[in-house]
BALOBA-1460 file (C-alpha; in Angstrom, 3 decimals):
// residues 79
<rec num="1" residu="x" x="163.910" y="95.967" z="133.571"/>
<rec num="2" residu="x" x="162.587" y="97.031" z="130.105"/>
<rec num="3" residu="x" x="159.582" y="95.825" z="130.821"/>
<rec num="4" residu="x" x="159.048" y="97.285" z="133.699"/>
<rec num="5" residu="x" x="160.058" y="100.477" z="132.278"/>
<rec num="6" residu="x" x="157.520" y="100.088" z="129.847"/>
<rec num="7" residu="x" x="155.121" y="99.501" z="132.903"/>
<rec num="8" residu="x" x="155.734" y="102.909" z="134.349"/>
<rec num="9" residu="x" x="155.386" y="104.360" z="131.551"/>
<rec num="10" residu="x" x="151.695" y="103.271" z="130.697"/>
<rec num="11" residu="x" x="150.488" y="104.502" z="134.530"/>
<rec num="12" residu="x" x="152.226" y="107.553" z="134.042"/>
<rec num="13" residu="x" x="149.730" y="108.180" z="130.373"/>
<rec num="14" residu="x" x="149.693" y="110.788" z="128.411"/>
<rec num="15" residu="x" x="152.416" y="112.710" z="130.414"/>
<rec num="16" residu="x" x="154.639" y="109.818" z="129.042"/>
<rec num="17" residu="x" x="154.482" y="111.505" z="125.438"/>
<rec num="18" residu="x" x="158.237" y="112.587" z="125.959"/>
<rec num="19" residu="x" x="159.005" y="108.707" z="125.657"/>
<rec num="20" residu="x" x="157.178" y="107.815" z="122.677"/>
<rec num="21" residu="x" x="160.505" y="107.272" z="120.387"/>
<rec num="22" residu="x" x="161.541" y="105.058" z="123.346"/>
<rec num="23" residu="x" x="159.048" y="103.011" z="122.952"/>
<rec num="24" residu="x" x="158.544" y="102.769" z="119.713"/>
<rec num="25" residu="x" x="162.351" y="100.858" z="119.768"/>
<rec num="26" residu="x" x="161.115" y="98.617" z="122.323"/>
<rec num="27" residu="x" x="158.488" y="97.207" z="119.780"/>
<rec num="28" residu="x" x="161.561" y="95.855" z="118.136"/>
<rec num="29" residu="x" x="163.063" y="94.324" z="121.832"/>
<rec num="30" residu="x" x="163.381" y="90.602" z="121.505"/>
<rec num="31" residu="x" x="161.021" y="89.933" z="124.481"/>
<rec num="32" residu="x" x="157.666" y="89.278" z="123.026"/>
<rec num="33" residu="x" x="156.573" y="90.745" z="126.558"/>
<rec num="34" residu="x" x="158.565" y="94.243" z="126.110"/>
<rec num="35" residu="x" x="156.810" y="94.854" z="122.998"/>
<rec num="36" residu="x" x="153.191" y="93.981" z="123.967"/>
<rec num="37" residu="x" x="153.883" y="96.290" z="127.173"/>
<rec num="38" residu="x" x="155.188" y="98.784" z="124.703"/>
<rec num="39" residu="x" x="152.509" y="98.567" z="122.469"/>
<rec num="40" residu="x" x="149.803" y="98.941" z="125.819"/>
<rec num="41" residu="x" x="152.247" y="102.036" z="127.349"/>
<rec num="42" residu="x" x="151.718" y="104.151" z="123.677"/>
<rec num="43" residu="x" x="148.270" y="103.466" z="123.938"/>
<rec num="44" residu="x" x="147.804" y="104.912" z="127.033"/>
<rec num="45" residu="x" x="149.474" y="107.781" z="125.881"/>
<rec num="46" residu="x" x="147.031" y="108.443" z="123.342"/>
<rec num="47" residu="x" x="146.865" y="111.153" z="120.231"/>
<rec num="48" residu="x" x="150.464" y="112.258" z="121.734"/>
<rec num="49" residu="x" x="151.506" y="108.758" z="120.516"/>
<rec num="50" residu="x" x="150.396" y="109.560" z="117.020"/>
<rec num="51" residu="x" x="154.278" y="108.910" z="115.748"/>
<rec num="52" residu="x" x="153.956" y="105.645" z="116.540"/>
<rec num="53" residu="x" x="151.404" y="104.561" z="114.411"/>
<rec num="54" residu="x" x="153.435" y="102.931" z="111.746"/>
<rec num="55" residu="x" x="155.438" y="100.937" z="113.994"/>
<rec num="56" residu="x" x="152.234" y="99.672" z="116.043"/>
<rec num="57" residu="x" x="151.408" y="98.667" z="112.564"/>
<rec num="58" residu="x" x="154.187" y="96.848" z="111.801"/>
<rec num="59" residu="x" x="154.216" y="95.258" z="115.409"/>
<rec num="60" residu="x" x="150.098" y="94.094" z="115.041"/>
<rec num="61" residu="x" x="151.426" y="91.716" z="112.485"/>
<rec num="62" residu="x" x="153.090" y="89.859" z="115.410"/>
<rec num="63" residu="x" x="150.070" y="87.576" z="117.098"/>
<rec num="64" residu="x" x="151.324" y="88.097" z="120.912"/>
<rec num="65" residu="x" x="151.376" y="91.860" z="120.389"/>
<rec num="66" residu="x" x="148.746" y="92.269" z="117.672"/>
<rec num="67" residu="x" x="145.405" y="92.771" z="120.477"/>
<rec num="68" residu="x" x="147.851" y="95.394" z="122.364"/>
<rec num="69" residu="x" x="148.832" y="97.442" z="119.462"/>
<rec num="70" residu="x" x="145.839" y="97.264" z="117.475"/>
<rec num="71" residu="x" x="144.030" y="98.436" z="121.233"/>
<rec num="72" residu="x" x="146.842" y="101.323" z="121.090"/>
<rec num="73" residu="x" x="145.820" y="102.744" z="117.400"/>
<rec num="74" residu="x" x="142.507" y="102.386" z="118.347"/>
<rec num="75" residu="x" x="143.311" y="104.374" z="121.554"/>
<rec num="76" residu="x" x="145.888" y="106.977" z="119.794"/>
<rec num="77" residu="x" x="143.082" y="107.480" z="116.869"/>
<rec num="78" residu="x" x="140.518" y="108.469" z="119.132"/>
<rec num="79" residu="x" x="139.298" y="111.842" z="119.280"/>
């Protein structure tokens, strides 16, 4: 369920910004899956995930979410 939360979240994109704080909890969900789909759904939000940064941080130190959430600051950094 989370993770398919997170799911519908990343098609929805930057219209999704209202969910960032969500999101950033569910880089902290036990499933290693929740939090790379997380990571991937903030990312396609973009600049409007810009809050977010410091957890993606925290979560690229994690090797099954580090190539989603270091895509997702590269993605929310972009201009």
């Amino acid at each position: 369920m989370r993770m398919s939360a997170a799911m519908a979240l990343e098609s929805i994109g930057p219209d999704a910004a209202p969910a960032v704080l969500a999101l950033v909890r569910a880089l902290k969900d036990p499933e290693g899956l929740v939090r790379q789909r997380a990571a991937i759904a903030l990312g396609s939000i973009g600049p409007g995930a810009r809050e977010a940064l410091p957890a993606l941080r925290e979560a690229s130190r994690v090797d099954i979410v580090r190539p989603a959430a270091e895509e997702a600051i590269q993605r929310i950094q972009a201009r």
